[in-house]
C-alpha positions as CSV (number, residue, x, y, z in Angstrom):
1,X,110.1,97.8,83.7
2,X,110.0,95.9,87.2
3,X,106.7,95.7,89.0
4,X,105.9,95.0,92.9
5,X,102.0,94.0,93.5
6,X,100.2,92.8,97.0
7,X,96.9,91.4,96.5
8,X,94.0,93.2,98.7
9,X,92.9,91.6,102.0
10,X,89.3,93.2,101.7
11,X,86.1,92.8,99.8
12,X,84.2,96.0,99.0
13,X,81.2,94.3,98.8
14,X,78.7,95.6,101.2
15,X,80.1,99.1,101.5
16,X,78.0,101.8,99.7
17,X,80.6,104.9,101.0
18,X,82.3,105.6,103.8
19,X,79.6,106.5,105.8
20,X,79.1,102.6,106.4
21,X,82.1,102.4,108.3
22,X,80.7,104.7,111.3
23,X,77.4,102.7,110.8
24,X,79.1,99.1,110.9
25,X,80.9,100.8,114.1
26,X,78.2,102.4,115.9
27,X,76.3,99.0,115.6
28,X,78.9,96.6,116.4
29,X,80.1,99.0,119.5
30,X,77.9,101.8,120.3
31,X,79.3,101.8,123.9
32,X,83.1,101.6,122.8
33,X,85.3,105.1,123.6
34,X,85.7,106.4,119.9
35,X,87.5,109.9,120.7
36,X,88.9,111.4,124.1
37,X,88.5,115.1,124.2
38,X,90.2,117.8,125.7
39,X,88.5,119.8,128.6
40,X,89.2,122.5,130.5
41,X,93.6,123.2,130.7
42,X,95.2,123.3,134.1
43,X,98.4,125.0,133.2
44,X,100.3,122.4,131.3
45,X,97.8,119.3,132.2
46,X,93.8,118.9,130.7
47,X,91.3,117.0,131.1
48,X,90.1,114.0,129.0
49,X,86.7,113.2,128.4
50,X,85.6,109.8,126.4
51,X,83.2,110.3,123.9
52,X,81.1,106.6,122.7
53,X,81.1,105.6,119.0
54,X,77.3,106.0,119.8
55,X,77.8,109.9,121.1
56,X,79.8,110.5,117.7
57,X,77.1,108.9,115.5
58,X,74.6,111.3,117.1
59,X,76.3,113.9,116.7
60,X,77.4,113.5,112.9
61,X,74.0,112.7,112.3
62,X,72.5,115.9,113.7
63,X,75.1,118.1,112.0
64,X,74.4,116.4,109.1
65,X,70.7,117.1,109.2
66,X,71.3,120.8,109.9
67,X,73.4,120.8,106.4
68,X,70.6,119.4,104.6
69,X,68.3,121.7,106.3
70,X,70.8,124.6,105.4
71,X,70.4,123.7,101.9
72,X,73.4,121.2,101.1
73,X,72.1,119.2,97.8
74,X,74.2,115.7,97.0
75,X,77.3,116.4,95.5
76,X,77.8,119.8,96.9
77,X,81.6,120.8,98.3
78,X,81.7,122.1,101.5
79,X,84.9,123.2,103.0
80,X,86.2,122.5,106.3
81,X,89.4,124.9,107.9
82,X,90.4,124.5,111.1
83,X,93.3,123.0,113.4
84,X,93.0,119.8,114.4
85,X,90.4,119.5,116.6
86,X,87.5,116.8,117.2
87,X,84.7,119.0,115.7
88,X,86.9,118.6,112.6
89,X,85.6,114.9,112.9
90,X,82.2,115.4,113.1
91,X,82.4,117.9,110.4
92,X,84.1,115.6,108.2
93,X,81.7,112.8,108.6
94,X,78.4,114.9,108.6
95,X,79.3,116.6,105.5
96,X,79.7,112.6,103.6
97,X,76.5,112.1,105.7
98,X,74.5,114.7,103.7
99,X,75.8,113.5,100.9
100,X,78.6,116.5,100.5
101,X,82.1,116.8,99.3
102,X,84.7,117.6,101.5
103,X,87.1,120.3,100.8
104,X,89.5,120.6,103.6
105,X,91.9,124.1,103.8
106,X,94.7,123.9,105.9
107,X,94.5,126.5,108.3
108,X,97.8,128.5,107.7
109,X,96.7,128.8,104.3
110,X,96.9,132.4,103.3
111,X,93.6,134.8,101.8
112,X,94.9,134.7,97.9
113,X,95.2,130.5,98.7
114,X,91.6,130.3,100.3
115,X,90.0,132.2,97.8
116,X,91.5,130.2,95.1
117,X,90.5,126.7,96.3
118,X,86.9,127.7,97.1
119,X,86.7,129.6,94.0
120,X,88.1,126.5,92.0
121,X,86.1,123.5,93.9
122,X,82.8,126.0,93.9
123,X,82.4,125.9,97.8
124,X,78.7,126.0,98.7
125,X,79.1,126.2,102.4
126,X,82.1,126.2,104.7
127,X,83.0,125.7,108.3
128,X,86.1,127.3,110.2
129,X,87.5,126.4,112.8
130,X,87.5,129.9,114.5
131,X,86.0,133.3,113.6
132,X,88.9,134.3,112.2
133,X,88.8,131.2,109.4
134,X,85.4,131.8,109.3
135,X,86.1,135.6,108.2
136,X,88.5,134.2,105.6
137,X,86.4,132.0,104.6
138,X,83.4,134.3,104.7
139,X,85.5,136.6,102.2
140,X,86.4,134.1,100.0
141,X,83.0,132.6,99.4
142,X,81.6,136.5,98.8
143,X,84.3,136.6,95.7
144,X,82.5,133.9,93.8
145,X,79.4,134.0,92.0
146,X,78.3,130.5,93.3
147,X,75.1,131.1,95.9
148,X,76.2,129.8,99.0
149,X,75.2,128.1,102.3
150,X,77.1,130.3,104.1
151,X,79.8,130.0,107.0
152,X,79.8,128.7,110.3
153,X,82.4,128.1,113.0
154,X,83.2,125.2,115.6
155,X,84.0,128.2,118.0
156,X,81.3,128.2,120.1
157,X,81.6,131.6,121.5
158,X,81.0,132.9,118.4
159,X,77.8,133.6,116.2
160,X,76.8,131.2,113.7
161,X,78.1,128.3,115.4
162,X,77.7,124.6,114.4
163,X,75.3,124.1,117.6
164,X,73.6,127.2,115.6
165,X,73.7,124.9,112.5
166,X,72.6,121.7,114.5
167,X,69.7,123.3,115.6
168,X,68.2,124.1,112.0
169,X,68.0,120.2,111.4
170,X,65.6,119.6,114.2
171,X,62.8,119.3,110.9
172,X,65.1,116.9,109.0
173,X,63.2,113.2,109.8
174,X,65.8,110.0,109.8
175,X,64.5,108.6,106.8
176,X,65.4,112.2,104.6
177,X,68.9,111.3,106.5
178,X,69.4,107.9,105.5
179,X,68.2,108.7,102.2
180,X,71.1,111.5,101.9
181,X,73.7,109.0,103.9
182,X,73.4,106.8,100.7
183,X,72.9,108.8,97.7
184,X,76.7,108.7,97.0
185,X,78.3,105.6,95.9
186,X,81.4,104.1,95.6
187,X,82.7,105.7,93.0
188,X,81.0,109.3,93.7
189,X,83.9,112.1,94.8
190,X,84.4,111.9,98.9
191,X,86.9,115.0,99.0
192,X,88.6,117.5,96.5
193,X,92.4,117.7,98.3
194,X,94.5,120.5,97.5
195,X,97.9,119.5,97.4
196,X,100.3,121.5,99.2
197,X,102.6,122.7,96.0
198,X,106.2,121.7,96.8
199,X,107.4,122.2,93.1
200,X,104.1,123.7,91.7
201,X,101.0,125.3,91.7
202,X,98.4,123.3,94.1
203,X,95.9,120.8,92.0
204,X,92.4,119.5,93.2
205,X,93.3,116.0,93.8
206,X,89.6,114.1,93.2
207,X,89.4,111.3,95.5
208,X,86.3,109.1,95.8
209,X,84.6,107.1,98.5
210,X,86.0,103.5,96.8
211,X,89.5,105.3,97.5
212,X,88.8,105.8,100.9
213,X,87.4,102.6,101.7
214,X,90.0,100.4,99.7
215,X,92.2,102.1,101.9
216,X,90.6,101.9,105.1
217,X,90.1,98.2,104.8
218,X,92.6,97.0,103.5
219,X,95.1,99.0,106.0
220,X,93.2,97.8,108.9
221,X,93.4,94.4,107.7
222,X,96.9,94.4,107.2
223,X,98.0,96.3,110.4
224,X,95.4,94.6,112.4
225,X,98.6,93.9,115.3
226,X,98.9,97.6,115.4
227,X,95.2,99.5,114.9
228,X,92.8,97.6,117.4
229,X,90.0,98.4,119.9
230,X,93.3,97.8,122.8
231,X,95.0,100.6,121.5
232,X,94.9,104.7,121.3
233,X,96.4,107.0,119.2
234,X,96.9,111.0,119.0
235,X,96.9,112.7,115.9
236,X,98.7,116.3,115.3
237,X,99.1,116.4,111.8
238,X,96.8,118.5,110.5
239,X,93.4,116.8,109.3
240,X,93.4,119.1,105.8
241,X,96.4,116.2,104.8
242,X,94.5,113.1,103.6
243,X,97.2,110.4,105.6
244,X,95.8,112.4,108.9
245,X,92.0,111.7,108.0
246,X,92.7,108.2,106.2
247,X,94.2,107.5,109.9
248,X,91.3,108.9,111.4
249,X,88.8,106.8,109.3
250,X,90.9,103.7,110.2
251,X,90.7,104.1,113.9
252,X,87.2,104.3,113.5
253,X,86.3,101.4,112.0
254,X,88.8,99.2,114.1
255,X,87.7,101.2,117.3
256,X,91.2,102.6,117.9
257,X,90.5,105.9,120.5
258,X,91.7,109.1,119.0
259,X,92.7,112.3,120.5
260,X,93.4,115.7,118.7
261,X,96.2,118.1,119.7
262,X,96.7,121.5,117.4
263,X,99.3,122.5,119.6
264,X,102.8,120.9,118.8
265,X,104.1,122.8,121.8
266,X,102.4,120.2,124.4
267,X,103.0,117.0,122.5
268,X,104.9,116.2,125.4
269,X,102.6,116.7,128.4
270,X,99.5,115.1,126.3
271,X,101.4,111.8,125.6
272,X,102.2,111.1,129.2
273,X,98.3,112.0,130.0
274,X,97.1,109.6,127.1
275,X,100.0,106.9,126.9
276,X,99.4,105.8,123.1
277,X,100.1,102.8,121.8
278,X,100.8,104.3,118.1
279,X,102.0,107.7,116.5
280,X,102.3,109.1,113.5
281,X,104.7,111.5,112.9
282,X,107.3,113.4,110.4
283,X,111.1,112.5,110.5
284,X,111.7,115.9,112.1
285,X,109.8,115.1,115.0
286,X,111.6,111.8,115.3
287,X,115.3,113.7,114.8
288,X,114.0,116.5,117.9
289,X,113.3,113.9,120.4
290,X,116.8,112.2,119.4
291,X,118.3,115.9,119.2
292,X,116.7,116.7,122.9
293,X,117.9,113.5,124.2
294,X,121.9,114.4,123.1
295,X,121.2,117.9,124.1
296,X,120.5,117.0,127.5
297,X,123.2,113.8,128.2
298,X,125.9,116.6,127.5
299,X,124.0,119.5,129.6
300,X,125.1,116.3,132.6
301,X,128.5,115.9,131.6
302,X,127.2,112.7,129.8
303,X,128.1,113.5,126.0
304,X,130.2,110.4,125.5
305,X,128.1,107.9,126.8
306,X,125.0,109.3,124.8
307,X,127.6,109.1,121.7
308,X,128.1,104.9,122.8
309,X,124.6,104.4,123.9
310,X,123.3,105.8,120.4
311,X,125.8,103.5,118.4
312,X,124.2,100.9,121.0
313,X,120.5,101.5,120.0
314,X,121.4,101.5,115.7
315,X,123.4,98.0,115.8
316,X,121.0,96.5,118.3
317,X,118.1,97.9,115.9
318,X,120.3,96.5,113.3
319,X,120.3,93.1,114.9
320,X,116.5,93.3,115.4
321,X,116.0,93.6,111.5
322,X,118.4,90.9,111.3
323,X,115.9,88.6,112.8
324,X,113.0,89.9,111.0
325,X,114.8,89.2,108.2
326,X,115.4,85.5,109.2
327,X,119.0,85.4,109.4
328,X,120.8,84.4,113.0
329,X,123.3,87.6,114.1
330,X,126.3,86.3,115.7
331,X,125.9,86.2,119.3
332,X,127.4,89.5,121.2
333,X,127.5,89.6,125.3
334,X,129.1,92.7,124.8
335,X,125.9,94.3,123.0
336,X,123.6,92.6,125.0
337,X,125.1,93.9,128.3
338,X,125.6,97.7,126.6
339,X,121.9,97.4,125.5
340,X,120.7,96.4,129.1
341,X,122.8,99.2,130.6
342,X,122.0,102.0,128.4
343,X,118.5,100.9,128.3
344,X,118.6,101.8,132.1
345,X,120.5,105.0,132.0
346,X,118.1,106.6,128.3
347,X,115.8,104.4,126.4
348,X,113.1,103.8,128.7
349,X,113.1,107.2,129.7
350,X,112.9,107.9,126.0
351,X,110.0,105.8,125.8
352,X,108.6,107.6,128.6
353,X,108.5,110.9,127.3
354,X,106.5,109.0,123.9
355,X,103.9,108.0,127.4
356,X,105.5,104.6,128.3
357,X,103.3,102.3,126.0
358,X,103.9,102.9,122.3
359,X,104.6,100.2,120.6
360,X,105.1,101.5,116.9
361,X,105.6,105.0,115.3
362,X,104.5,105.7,111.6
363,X,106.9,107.7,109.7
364,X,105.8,109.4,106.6
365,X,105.7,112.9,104.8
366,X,109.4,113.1,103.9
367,X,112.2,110.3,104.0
368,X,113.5,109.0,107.2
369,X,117.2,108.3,107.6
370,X,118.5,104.5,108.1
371,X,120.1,105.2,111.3
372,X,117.4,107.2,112.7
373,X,115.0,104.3,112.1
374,X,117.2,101.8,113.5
375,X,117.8,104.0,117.0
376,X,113.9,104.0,117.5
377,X,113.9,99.7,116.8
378,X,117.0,99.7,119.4
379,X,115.7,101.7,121.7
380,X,111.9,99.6,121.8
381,X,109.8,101.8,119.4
382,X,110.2,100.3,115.8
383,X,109.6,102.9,113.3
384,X,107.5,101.5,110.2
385,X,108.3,103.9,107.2
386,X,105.2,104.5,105.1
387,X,105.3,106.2,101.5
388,X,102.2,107.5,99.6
389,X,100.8,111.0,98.5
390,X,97.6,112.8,98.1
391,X,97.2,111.4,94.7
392,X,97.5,107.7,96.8
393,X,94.8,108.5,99.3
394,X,98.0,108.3,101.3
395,X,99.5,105.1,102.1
396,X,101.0,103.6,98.8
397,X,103.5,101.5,100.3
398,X,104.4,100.6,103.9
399,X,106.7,98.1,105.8
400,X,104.9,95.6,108.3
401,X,105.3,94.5,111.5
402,X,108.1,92.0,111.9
403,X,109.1,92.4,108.2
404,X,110.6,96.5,108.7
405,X,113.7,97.2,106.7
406,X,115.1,100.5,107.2
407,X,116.1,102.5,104.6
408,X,112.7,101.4,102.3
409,X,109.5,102.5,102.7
410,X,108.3,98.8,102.2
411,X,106.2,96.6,100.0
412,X,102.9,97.9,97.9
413,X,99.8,98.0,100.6
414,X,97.0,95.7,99.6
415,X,95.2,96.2,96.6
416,X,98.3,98.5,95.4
417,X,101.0,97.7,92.8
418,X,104.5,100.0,92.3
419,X,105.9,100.2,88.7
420,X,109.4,101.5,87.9
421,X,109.7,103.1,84.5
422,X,112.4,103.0,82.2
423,X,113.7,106.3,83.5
424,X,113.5,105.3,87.2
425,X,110.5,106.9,88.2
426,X,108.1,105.1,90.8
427,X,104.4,104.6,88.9
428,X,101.2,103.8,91.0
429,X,97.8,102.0,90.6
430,X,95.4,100.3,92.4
431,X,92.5,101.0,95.0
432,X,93.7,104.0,96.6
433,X,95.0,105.2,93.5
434,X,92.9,108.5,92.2
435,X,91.4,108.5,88.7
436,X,92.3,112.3,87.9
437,X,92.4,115.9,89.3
438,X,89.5,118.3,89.1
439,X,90.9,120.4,86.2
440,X,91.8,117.8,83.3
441,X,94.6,119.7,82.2
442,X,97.0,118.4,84.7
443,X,95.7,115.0,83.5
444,X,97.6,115.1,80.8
445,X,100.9,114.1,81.8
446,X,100.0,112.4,85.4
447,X,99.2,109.2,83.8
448,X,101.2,106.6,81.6
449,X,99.9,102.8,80.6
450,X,97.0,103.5,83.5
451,X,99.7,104.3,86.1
452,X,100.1,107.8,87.4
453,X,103.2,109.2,87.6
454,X,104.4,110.1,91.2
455,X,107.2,112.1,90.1
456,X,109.8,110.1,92.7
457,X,113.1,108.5,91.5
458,X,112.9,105.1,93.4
459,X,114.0,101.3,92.9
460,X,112.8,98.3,93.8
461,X,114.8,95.5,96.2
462,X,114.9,91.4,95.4
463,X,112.1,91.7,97.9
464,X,109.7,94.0,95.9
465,X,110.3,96.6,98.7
466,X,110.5,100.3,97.7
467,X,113.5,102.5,98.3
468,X,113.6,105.9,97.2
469,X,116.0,108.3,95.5
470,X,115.0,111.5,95.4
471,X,112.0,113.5,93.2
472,X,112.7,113.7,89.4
473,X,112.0,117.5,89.7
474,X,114.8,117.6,91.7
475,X,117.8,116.3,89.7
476,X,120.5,118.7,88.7
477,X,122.5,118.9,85.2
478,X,125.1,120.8,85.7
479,X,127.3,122.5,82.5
480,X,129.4,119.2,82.8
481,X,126.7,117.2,82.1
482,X,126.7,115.4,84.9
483,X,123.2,114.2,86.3
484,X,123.0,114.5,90.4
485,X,120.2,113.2,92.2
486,X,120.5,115.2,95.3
487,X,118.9,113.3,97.8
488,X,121.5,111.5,99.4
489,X,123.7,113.9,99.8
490,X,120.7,116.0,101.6
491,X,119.3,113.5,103.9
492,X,123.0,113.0,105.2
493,X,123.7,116.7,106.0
494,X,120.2,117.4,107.9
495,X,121.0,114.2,109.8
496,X,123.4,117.3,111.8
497,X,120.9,118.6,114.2
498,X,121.6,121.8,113.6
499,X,120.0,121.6,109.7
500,X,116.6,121.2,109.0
501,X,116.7,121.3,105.7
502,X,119.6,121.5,102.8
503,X,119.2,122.3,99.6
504,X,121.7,121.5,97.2
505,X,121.9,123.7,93.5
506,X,124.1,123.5,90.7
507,X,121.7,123.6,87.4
508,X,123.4,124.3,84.6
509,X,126.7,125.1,87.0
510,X,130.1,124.1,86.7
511,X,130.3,122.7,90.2
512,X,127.7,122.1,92.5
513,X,127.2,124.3,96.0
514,X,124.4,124.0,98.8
515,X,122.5,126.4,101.5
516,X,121.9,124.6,104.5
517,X,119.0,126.2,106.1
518,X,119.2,126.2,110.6
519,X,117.6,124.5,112.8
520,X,116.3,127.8,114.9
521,X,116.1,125.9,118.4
522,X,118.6,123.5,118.3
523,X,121.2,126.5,117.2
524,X,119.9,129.0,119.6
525,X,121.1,126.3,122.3
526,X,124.4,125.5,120.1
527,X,125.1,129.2,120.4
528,X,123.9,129.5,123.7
529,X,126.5,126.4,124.7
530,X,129.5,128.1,122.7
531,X,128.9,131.7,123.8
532,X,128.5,132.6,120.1
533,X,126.4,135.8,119.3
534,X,124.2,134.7,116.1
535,X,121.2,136.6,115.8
536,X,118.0,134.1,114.5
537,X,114.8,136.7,114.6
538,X,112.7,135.5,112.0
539,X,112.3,137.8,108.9
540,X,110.8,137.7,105.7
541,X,114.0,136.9,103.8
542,X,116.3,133.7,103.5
543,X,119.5,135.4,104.7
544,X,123.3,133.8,105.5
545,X,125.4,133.5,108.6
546,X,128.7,133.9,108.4
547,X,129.3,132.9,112.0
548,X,133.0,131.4,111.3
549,X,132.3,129.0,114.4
550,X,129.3,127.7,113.1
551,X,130.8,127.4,109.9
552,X,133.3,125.0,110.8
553,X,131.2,123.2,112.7
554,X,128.6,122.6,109.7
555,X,131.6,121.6,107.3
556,X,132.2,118.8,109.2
557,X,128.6,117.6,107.8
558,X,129.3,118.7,104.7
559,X,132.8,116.5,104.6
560,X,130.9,113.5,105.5
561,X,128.0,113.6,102.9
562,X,130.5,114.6,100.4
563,X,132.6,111.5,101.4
564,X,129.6,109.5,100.6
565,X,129.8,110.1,96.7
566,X,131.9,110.4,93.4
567,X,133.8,113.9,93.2
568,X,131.3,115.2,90.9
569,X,128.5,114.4,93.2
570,X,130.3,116.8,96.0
571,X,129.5,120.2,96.9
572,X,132.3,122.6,96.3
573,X,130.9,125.5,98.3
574,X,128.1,126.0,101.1
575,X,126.2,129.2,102.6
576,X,124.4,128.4,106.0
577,X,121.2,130.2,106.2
578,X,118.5,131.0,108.1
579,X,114.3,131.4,107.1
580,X,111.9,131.5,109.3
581,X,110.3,128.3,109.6
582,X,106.8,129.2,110.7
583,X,106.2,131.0,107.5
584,X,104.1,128.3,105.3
585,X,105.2,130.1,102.0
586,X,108.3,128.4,102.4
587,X,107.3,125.2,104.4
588,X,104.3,122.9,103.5
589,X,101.9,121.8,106.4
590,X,103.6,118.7,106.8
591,X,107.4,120.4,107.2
592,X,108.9,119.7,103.4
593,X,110.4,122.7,101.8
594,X,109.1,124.5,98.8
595,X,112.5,124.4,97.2
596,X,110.9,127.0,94.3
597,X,110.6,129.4,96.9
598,X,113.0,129.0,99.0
599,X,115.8,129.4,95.8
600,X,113.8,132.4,94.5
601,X,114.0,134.1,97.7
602,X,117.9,133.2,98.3
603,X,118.7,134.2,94.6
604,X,121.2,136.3,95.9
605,X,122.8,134.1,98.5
606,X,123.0,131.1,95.2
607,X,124.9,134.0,93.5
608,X,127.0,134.6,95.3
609,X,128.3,130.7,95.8
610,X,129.7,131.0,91.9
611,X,131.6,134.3,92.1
C-alpha cells in the first residue's frame, strides 16, 4: 500500500462547534460585509445590498430563538429545502444555534425522495424554500409518526413564514440562547447529508461539528492567499451539497463576502455586477464558457485563430506549471508574442465575462480534463482541482496555489491522509473524514484498517499527489476477460462539445460499444450552423439520433479516444443519444450521471449495439 499524509495547520482547541466560528467573526468584525444580497431585478441587472457579520449574527440568533421557542430540543433534525438563497444561511446556522441537526434536501428532489429522507432522519421541523417545498415537505412530515414542529417557508409572501417563526422567539432570553449555542460538542452530529445516489440507493452521511471545523480551519489556513477579507465569492451550487456549505462556512470565518445565485441562467450578468475574486464550479461550466468562446470566434469568421489561440493558452499554461514545478522552460519569443496577441484579441475578454477580477476557480464534482485546466492557467485564471465527497466533508484533496499540476487533483488537505489499496482503490482518513452513516448497515463494507473506502480507482505520483482513474463500480469485464477502466476513454470523448456525457458498456460483452449522450445547446447551434433538422424536445426516454451528419462528426471523437488505448480498450460501436438533462432522475444536483439509470432506461438502445 502507498500512503500520502499532510499534517493539519489548525488547533481545535477553543472551538466547542461551529457556531464559534460566526461568534469569533462577529467579534473580531462586526462591521465587515459578510453577504451581498440581491434586491429588487431590473430586467437582467439587480441590486446588491451588503449585509454586516453583525446583521447576520442577529439574525441567526433570532431565528434560532424562534426554533427553540417552536419546540426544537438539542439534537433534533430539522430539514432545510430550498435553492440557493441567503435565508438558506441563516437557516443553516440558526438551526446549529439551537442546538439542531441539519438535514438539507436538494430542491429538485422528487415527493417519494423527500418523504424518504425525512422519514429516515426523523425530521422534527423543516423549512422550504417556497410554498411549494413547503407543501412537499408539509406532506412528507404528515407520513411519519414523529410529532413535529411543523413547516415554515423563507417565502415571505406566504403564511407561516420564518419572520412568522422569528417572531415566536421574542420570549427566548440570550442566556437560554447561549445555553442551546453550546450544548453540542465537537463530536455531536452537525448535519445528516443525503448523498445523491450515482450508483446506489442514497445513505445518511453523519457528519459532526469536529468535521466541519477540521475542515473549515484547516482549509482557510492553507488557502489563506485565496479566501480573505479582500476577496468575494458567488456560490451557485446548490447549498443541500456539503462542498457548497463547507465553502460557505469558510468565507465566514475568513470574512470572504458571499453572494447566492439559484439561477444558472444569469451567472453571467451577476459576475460582471459582483467581480469575484474566486469561483467554484463543475467542469461543465468550465467546458461552456470554452465552448461559447469557439462558438462565437467562428460566428466572426475567426475559427482558425480561436483553434491557435487555444493551443496558445494550454502550452503557455503548460509553461506556467513548468515554473511551479521549478524547472526553467526553454525560452520561446514565438509563444510569448502569440500569448500577448491572443491575450488581446480573447482572454481578457474571457476574464471579463468571469467579472474581470478572479484570480482562481475551484474545480470539483467530477474530473476536469488536463487541457481544459491548462487553457484557464494560460488564459490568467488557474484552475485548482479539488477532490473529496460527502463522506469527506468535501475537500479530501486539493492542489495549492503555485504548486497546481493538472491532471491530479492534488496532495491530501491538512489533517487528511490518502491510502491506495492493494487493488487500487483510493482510502481516506483524517479530520474531515466521517465516522459512519446513519443506518449501520452500510457500515459494513465502507471501512477497511480505519480508512473508508471511497470507491475511486486512483494512484499516487513521486509527489504524493492524487490522480484519478475512474470509480471501481465502474470497471467493465467483458466475455474476454479483459478489465476496462472506462474513464479515460470517457473524459476524452466529452472533451467534444457536443457530448456532455458518454457512457461506455460492455459487461460481460464481446467487444465494448458507448452512448454518447448530447449536449442540447451546443447541438441545437451545431445543427442550427449545418442546416441539419435534429429534433432535441426533451422526453422521458433516452432515445438515439441517427442524424448521419452528426454521426460522422461524433466519430471523429470517438477515433481519437480510441487512439488513446490498447485495441481491446476501444469501442467497436457507438449510438448518440439524447435525455433530457433537466430531469434529476438521471442527473445528480451537481451534473454527474446516474449511469444505473441512464443504462436501464436505454436498455434497448445497448441492445441494439450487439446485434
Amino acid at each position: 500500500m502507498i500512503e500520502s499524509s499532510t499534517p493539519p495547520l489548525a488547533d481545535l482547541d477553543g472551538y466547542r462547534n461551529v457556531t464559534d466560528l460566526l461568534v469569533a467573526r462577529a467579534a473580531a468584525a462586526p462591521d465587515h460585509v459578510a453577504f451581498e444580497v440581491e434586491g429588487a431585478q431590473n430586467g437582467a441587472s439587480s441590486s446588491w445590498r451588503p449585509i454586516t457579520t453583525r446583521a447576520f449574527s442577529d439574525q441567526v440568533r433570532a431565528l434560532a430563538k424562534g426554533l427553540i421557542a417552536q419546540g426544537i430540543e438539542p439534537g433534533d433534525p430539522i430539514a432545510i429545502m430550498a435553492p440557493t438563497r441567503y435565508e438558506w444561511a441563516v437557516a443553516d446556522l440558526a438551526a446549529w444555534y439551537a442546538g439542531a441537526v441539519v438535514v438539507p434536501i436538494y430542491e429538485t428532489s422528487s415527493p417519494s425522495q423527500v418523504d424518504a429522507i425525512v422519514a429516515d432522519a426523523g425530521v422534527r421541523l423543516a423549512i422550504g424554500g417556497t410554498s411549494a417545498h413547503a407543501a412537499l415537505l408539509k406532506a412528507a412530515l404528515s407520513r411519519t409518526h414523529i410529532v413535529s414542529f411543523g413547516t415554515w417557508t423563507m417565502d415571505t409572501a406566504a403564511t407561516g413564514t420564518l419572520v412568522d417563526l422569528v417572531a415566536r422567539g421574542v420570549t427566548v432570553t440570550d442566556e437560554e440562547l447561549e445555553a442551546r449555542r453550546t450544548s453540542a460538542t465537537q463530536d455531536d452530529p452537525a448535519t445528516i447529508v443525503y448523498t445523491s445516489g450515482t450508483t446506489g440507493e442514497p445513505k445518511g452521511v453523519v457528519l459532526t461539528h469536529r468535521n466541519f471545523l477540521g475542515q473549515v480551519l484547516n482549509i482557510a489556513a492553507a488557502y489563506r492567499e485565496i479566501v480573505n477579507e479582500d476577496g468575494n465569492t458567488v456560490i451557485f451550487l446548490p447549498l443541500a451539497h456539503v462542498l457548497a456549505r463547507g465553502l460557505q462556512l469558510i468565507c465566514l470565518a475568513s470574512g470572504m463576502r458571499i453572494a447566492h445565485l439559484s439561477d444558472p441562467s444569469r451567472v453571467v450578468a451577476t459576475l460582471d455586477a459582483l467581480r469575484p475574486t474566486f469561483l467554484v464550479v463543475v467542469p461543465r461550466v468550465l467546458e461552456k464558457i470554452q465552448a461559447a468562446a469557439a462558438s462565437k470566434a467562428a460566428a466572426t469568421g475567426l475559427g482558425a485563430v480561436w483553434t491557435k489561440a487555444r493551443s496558445t493558452a494550454i502550452a503557455w499554461g503548460r509553461r506556467a506549471e513548468q515554473l511551479d514545478a521549478g524547472r526553467t522552460p526553454a525560452k520561446n519569443l514565438g509563444l510569448r508574442l502569440r500569448h500577448r496577441l491572443f491575450d488581446a484579441l480573447f482572454y481578457r475578454r474571457l476574464r471579463a465575462v468571469m467579472g474581470g477580477r478572479v484570480g482562481y476557480m475551484l474545480s470539483g464534482g467530477a474530473a476536469l480534463d488536463t487541457d481544459l485546466s491548462l487553457f484557464f492557467r494560460g488564459i490568467g485564471v488557474p484552475i485548482i482541482e479539488g477532490y473529496g465527497l460527502t463522506e469527506t466533508t468535501a475537500p479530501l484533496t486539493g492542489n495549492l496555489p503555485g504548486r497546481i499540476a493538472s491532471g491530479s487533483v492534488g496532495s491530501p488537505l491538512p489533517g487528511l491522509t490518502v491510502r491506495i489499496s492493494d487493488g487500487g482503490e483510493v482510502l481516506a482518513r483524517g479530520i474531515g473524514v466521517f465516522a459512519g452513516y446513519r443506518n449501520p448497515v452500510h457500515d459494513e463494507e465502507a471501512f477497511v484498517d480505519g480508512f473508508f473506502r471511497t470507491g475511486d480507482l486512483g494512484r499516487l505520483d513521486d509527489q504524493g499527489r492524487l490522480i484519478l482513474d475512474g470509480r471501481l463500480k465502474d470497471v467493465i469485464v467483458t466475455s474476454n476477460g479483459k478489465t476496462i477502466v472506462p474513464t479515460r476513454w470517457e473524459r476524452a470523448v466529452e472533451a467534444d462539445p457536443l457530448v456532455s456525457h458518454a457512457v461506455m458498456v460492455g459487461e460481460g460483452k464481446p467487444y465494448l460499444s458507448a452512448l454518447l449522450v448530447l449536449d442540447p445547446e451546443a447541438t441545437a447551434a451545431w445543427a442550427d450552423a449545418e442546416g441539419a433538422d435534429i429534433a432535441l424536445a426533451p422526453q422521458p426516454d433516452i432515445r438515439a439520433v441517427t442524424d448521419p451528419a452528426l454521426r460522422a462528426r461524433l466519430q471523429r471523437s470517438v477515433d481519437a479516444a480510441n487512439a488513446l488505448g490498447a485495441r481491446s480498450e476501444q469501442v467497436r460501436r457507438f449510438s448518440v443519444v439524447f435525455a433530457d438533462l433537466d430531469d434529476h432522475g438521471v442527473i445528480t444536483p451537481t451534473m454527474k450521471l446516474k449511469r444505473s439509470v441512464v443504462l436501464h432506461r436505454a436498455a434497448v438502445t445497448v441492445e441494439d449495439l450487439y446485434l
